[in-house]
C-alpha positions in Angstrom: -17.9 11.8 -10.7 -17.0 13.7 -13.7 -21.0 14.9 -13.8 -20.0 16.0 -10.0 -17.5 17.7 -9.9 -16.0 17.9 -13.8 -13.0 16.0 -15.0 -10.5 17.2 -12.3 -12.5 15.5 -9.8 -10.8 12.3 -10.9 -7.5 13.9 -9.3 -9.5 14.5 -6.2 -7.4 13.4 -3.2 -4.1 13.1 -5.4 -1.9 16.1 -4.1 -2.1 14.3 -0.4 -1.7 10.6 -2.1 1.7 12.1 -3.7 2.6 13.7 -0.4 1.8 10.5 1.2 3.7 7.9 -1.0 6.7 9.7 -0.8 7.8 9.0 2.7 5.8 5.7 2.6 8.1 4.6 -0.3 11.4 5.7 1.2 10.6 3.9 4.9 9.2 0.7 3.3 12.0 0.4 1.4 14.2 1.9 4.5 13.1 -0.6 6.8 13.3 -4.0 4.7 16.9 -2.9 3.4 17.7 -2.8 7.4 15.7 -5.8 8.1 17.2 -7.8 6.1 20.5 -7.0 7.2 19.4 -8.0 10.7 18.0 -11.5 9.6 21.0 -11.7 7.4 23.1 -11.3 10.1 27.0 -13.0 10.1 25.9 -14.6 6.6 28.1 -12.5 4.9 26.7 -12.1 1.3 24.5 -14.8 1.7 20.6 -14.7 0.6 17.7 -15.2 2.5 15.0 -17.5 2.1 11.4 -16.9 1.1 9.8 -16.9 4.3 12.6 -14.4 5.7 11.7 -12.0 2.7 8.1 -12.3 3.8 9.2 -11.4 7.3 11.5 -8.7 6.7 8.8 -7.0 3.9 5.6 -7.3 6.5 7.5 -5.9 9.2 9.0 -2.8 6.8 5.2 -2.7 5.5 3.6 -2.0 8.8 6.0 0.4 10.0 5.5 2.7 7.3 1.8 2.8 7.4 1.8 3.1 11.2 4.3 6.5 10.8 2.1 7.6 7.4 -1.7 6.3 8.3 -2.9 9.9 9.5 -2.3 10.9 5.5 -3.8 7.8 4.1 -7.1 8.9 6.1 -6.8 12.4 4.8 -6.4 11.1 1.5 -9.2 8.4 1.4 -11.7 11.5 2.8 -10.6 14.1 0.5 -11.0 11.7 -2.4 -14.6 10.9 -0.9 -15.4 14.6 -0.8 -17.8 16.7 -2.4 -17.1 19.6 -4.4 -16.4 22.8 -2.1 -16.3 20.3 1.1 -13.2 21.0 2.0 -10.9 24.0 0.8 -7.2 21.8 0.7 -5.9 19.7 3.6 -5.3 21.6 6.1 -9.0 22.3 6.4 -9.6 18.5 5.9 -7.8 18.0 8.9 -9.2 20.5 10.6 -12.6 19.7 10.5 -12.0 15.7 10.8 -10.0 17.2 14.8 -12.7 19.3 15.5 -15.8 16.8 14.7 -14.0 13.7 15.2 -11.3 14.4 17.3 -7.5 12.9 17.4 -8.9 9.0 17.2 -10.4 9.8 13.6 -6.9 10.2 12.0 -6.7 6.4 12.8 -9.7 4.7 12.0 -9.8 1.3 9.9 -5.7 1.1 11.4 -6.5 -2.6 12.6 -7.3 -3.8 9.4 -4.8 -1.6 7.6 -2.4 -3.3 9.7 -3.0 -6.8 9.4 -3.7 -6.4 5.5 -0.1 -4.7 4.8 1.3 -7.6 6.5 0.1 -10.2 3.8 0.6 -7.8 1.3 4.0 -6.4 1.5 5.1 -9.7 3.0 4.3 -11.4 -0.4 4.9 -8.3 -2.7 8.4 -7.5 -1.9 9.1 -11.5 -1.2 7.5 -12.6 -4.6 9.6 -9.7 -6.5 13.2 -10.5 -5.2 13.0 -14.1 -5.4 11.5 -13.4 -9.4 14.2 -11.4 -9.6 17.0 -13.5 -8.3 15.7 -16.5 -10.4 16.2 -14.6 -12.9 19.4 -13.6 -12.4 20.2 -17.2 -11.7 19.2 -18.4 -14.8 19.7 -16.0 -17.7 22.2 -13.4 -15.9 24.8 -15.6 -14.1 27.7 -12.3 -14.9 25.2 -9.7 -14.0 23.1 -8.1 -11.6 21.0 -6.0 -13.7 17.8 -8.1 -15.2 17.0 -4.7 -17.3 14.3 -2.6 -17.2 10.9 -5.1 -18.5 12.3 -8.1 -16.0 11.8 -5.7 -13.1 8.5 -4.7 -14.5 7.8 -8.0 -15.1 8.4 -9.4 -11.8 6.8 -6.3 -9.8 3.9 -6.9 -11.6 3.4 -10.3 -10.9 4.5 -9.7 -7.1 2.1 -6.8 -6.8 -1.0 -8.5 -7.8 -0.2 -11.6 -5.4 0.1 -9.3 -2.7 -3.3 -7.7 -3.7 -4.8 -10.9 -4.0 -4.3 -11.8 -0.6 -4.9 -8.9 1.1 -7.6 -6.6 -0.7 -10.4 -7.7 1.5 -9.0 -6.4 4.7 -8.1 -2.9 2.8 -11.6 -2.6 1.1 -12.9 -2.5 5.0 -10.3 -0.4 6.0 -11.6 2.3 3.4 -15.3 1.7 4.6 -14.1 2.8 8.4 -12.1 5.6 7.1 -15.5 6.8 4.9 -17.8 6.4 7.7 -18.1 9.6 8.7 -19.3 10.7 5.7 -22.1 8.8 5.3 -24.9 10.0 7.9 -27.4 8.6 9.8 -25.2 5.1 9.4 -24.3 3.4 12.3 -20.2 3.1 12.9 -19.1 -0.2 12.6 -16.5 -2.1 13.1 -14.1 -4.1 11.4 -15.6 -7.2 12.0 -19.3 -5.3 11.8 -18.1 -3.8 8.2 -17.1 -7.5 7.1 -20.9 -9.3 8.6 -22.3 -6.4 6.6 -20.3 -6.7 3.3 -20.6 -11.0 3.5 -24.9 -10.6 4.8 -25.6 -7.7 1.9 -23.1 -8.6 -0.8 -21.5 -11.8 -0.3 -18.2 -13.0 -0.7 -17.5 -11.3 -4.2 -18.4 -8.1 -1.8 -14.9 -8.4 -0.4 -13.4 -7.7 -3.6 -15.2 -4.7 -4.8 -13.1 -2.5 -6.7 -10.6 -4.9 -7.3 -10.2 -4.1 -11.0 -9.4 -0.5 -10.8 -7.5 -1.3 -8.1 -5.3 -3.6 -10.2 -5.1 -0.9 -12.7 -4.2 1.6 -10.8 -1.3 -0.1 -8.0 0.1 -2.5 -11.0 1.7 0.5 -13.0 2.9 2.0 -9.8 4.3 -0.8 -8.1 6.5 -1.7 -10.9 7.8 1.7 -11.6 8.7 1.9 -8.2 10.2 -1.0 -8.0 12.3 -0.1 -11.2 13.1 3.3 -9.3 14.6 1.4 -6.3 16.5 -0.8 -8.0 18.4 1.8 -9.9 18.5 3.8 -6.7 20.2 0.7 -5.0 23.1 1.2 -7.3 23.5 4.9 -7.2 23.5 4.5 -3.2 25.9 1.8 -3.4 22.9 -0.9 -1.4 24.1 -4.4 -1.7 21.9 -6.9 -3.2 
């Protein structure tokens, strides 16, 4: 890459990812807050159990990405790009309408979809019941585990939820990146899986997986150390 297109190529597709996780962030976060209100229901200050954790964080999970997925497709082909390919995002997106047409913006949705379920599910599920142990057990007159505790535990919940669901958004990338490989045939979801299991095997599925863990790790737990503090300055019950 660096040979490529020089160092900032390893930025390539980042002003549209930081666009992107913006609003991604703030309905995610939106929607389970809400969700679990609903579930909560006339339990008045009463918690919910795993399973309605997992519920309430799949369902906030897959309405963001169905409101954001046009960006994560620009983002996955800008990042894909060569040098001088494209001359920002608007011209991305141009060229994607114009060759592609409207149905582009929303290739590899299907298994986008029905990985974020698993993996938001079990990410924001695994992190508040961490958390609340926590709190159960060490901080019985507090609700504020401190800054490495929520590091800790959005760590841990992050890389369950990648676990589970990295397969379904490695194919997801390999639709979005289709069209930039020529002369290929465009397959399906369950065509891109035959192909990955029949030319790479199993350890196929998780391809990546490392930088991936690198990468979302950091992130996640920052985030989630932003929205706890945010909870508090926006008055959100626990």
């Amino acid at each position: 890459m660096v040979r490529e297109g020089g160092l900032t190529s390893l930025w390539r597709g980042n002003g549209i990812n930081v666009l992107k996780i913006a609003p991604e962030s703030a309905i995610k976060f939106m929607a389970y807050e809400q969700i679990k209100w609903l579930i909560r229901g006339s339990r008045e200050g009463g918690s919910l159990r795993v399973q309605e954790r997992f519920i309430a964080g799949s369902l906030a999970g897959a309405t963001a990405q169905t409101i954001i997925y046009p960006m994560e497709v620009l983002k996955t082909r800008l990042t894909l790009r060569k040098t001088g390919q494209y001359s920002g995002m608007a011209d991305c997106a141009k060229q994607i309408l114009k060759t592609e047409g409207v149905r582009a913006f929303y290739r590899g949705y299907l298994p986008n979809t029905l990985g974020i379920i698993p993996y938001a599910g079990i990410d924001l599920a695994v992190y508040e019941t961490l958390k609340n142990a926590w709190l159960q057990t060490y901080c019985v007159d507090s609700a504020d585990p401190g800054v490495l505790v929520l590091l800790g535990c959005g760590t841990v919940s992050s890389t369950c939820g990648q676990l589970a669901s990295y397969p379904l958004a490695l194919i997801r990338t390999r639709m979005q990146a289709q069209a930039t490989t020529e002369g290929k045939p465009k397959l399906s979801m369950m065509g891109q899986f035959k192909y990955i299991i029949s030319q790479e095997g199993l350890p196929g599925l998780y391809r990546g997986i490392t930088p991936n863990f690198l990468k979302v790790i950091p992130a996640v737990s920052i985030s989630y150390v932003v929205y706890e503090h945010m909870k508090k300055i926006l008055g959100v019950g626990y």
